[in-house]
C-alpha positions in Angstrom: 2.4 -4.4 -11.4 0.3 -7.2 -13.5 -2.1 -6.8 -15.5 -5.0 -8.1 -12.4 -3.4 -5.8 -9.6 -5.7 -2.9 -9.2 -3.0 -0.1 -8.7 -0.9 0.2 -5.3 -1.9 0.2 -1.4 0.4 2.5 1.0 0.9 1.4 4.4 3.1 2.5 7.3 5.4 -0.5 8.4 7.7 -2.8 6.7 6.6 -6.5 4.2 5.2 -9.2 6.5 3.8 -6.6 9.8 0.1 -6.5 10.3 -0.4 -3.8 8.5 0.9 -5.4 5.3 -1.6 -8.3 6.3 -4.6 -6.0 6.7 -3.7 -4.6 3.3 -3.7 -8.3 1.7 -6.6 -9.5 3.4 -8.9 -6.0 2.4 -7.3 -5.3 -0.9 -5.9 -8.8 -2.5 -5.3 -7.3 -5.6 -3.6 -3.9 -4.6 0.1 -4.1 -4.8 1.0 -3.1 -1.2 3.7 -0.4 -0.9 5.4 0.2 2.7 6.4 3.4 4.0 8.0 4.1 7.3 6.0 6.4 8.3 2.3 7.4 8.3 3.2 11.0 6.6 5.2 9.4 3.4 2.1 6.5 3.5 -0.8 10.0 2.9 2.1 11.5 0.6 2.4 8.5 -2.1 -1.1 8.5 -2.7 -1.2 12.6 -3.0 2.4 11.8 -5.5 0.3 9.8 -7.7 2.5 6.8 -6.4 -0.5 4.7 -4.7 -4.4 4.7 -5.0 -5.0 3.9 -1.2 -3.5 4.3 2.3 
């Protein structure tokens, strides 16, 4: 993370789908973080391990 990202952005789907592009586009300086699924999206941000889904 550097030192102008604003912590990390969960998202279900892989680097490059929309949902990665929605995340960009809202949140440009939120590291995004995919997850397979929905549930493990909700669960990083309950682990501490992202601010946002």
């Amino acid at each position: 993370m550097n030192s102008t990202t604003q912590g990390r952005i969960s998202f279900q789907g892989e680097l490059g789908a929309y949902s990665h592009q929605a995340c960009r586009e809202t949140y440009p300086d939120m590291e995004p973080l995919p997850c397979p699924t929905f549930e493990e999206a909700i669960a990083a941000v309950r682990h501490g391990e992202a601010k946002l889904a």
